[in-house]
N, C-alpha and C positions, 0 to 999 in steps of 0.2 A: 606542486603544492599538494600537501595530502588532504583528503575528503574523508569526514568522517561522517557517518551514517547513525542516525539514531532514531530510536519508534516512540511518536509521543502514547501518552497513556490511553488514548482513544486507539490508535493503531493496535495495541499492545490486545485491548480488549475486544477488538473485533475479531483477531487472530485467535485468541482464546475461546471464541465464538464460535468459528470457522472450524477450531478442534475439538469442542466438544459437541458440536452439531454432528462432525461426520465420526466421532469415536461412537457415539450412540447408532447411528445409522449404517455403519461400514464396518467400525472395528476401529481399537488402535491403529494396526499398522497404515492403514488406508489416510487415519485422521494426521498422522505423522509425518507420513512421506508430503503431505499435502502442505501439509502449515511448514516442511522444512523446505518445496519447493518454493514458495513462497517467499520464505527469506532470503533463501537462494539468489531469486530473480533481482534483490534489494543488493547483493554484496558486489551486482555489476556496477553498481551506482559510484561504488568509493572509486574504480579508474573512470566512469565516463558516466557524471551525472545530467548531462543533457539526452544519454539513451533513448527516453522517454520523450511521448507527443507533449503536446501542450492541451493541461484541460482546458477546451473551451467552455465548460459550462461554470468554469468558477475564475475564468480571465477580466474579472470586472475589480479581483483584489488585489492588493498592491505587491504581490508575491509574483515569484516567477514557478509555479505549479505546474507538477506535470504528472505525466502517469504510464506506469510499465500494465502490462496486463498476461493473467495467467492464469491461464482456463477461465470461469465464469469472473473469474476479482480483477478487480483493478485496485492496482497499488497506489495512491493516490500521494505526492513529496512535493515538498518545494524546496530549493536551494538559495544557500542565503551563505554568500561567499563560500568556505571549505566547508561546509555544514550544511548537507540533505537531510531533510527531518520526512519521517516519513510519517503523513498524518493521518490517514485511514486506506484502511483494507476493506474497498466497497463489492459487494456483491452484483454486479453486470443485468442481473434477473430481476432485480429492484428498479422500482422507478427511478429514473435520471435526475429527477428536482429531489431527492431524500435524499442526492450525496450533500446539498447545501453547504453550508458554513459552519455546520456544529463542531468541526473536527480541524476546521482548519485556522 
């Protein structure tokens, strides 16, 4: 069965966060390599989306959510038959109750 991988619009703009946060403070190439690691770490998902732990801080929703992690982010997806939707790219350095429910 093929697995398709997609970023809902909250992922899409946390990434873009993540890029312009570190293009201001590092430089392009740093903010690039960074946000395409990133996506990188999502393209394992389409052969083995169970990869990932299971969030426990958000196991009280009716999703089966889990999460890769790279460097301070954790990539935050839930799979819902052939379709991993990846719902936020959380910052690790952040309180743990502010990944809540906004994103997912």
């Amino acid at each position: 069965m093929e697995i398709i991988v997609i970023w809902s619009d909250t992922a899409i703009e946390e990434l873009q966060g993540i890029y312009d946060h570190y293009h201001y403070k590092a430089g392009k190439r740093i903010a690039n390599k960074l946000v395409n690691d990133i996506v990188d770490q999502t393209i394992l998902l389409e052969h083995s989306p169970r990869i990932g732990q299971t969030e426990e801080i958000l196991e009280h929703l009716q999703k089966e959510i889990r999460y890769l992690v790279h460097g301070n982010y954790k990539i935050v997806y839930w799979i819902d038959e052939n379709v991993v939707t990846i719902a936020t790219v959380f910052d690790c350095r952040q309180n743990p109750e502010r990944l809540g429910i906004k994103s997912i």
